[in-house]
C-alpha positions as CSV (number, residue, x, y, z in Angstrom):
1,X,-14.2,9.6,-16.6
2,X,-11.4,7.6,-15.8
3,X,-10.9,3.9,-15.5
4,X,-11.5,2.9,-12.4
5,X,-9.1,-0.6,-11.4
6,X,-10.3,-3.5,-9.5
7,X,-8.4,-3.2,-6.4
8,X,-6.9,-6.7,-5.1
9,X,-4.5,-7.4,-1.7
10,X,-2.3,-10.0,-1.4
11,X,-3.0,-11.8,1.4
12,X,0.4,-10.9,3.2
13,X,-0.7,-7.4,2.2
14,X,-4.1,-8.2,4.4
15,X,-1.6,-9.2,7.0
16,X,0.5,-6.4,6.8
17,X,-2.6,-3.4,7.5
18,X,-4.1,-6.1,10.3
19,X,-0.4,-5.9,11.9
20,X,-0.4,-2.4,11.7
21,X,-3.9,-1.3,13.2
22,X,-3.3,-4.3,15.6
23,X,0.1,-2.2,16.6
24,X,-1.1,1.2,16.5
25,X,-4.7,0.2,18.3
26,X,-2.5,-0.9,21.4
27,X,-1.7,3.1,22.5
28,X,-4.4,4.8,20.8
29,X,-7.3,3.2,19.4
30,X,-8.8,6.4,17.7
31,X,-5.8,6.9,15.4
32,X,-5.3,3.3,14.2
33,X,-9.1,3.7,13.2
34,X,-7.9,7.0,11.8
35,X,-5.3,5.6,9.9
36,X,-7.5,2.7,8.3
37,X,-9.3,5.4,7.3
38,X,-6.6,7.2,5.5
39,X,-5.4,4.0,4.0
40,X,-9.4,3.3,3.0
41,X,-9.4,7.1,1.0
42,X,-5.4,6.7,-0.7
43,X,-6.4,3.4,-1.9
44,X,-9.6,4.4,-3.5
45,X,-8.0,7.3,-5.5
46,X,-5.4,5.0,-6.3
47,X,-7.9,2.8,-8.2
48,X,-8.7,5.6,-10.7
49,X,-5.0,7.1,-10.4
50,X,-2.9,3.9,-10.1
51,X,0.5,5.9,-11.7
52,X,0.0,8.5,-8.5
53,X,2.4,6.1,-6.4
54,X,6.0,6.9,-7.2
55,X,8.9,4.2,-9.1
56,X,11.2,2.8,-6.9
57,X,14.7,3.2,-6.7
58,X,15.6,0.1,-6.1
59,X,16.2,-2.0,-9.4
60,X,14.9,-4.4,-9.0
61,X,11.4,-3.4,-7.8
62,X,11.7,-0.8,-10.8
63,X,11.7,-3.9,-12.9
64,X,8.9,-5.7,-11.5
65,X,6.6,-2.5,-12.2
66,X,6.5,-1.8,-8.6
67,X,4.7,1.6,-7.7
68,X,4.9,3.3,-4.0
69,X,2.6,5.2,-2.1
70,X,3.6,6.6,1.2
71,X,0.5,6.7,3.9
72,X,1.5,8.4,7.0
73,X,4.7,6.4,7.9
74,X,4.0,3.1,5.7
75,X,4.6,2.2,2.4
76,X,2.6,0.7,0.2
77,X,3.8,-1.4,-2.7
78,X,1.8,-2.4,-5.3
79,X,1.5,-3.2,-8.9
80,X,-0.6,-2.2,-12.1
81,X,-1.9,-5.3,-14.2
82,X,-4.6,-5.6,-16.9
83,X,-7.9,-4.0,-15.2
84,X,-6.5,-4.8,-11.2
85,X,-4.1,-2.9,-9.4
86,X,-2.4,-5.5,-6.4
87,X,-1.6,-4.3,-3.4
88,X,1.1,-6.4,-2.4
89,X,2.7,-5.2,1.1
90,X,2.1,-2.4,3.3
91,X,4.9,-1.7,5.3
92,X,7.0,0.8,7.6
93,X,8.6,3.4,6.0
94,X,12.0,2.6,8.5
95,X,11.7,-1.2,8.0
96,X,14.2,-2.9,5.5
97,X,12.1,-4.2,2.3
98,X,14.3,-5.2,-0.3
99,X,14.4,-9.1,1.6
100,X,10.7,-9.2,1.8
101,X,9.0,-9.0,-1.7
């Protein structure tokens, strides 16, 4: 069996998902439950595959060990440390990120 990794969020992470159901709740409440769902599922898997996300292009997020996972339209960018793997934003997949982590 595989390790399984304590999964943490940041807290602007936290923010981030609340943001989007928040958003996506507004037009159609079944699919931001749907997609807290989806999130719920990726993230689990993630904490016994934490190398499933891919390496960034960017440099510089390459050499902070970030990892990406694309949910639906989001990205999620996170990190592997000792035994936790820290979710750090959650984010659109259209939005600029390089500014914000």
């Amino acid at each position: 069996m595989n390790k399984k990794f304590k999964v943490e969020y940041l807290p602007i992470a936290q923010e981030d998902l609340i943001s989007i159901i928040e958003y996506i709740q507004t037009d159609d409440p079944s699919a931001a439950q749907n997609f807290l769902n989806e999130v719920d599922i990726t993230i689990s898997k993630l904490a016994y595959f934490p190398n499933m996300g891919s390496i960034p292009k960017d440099m510089r997020l390459m050499n902070l060990n970030y990892r990406i996972l694309i949910i639906d339209k989001h990205l999620v960018f996170y990190v592997v440390l000792d035994e936790v793997l820290e979710i750090r934003r959650i984010l659109h997949g259209k939005r600029q990120y390089s500014f914000l982590i």
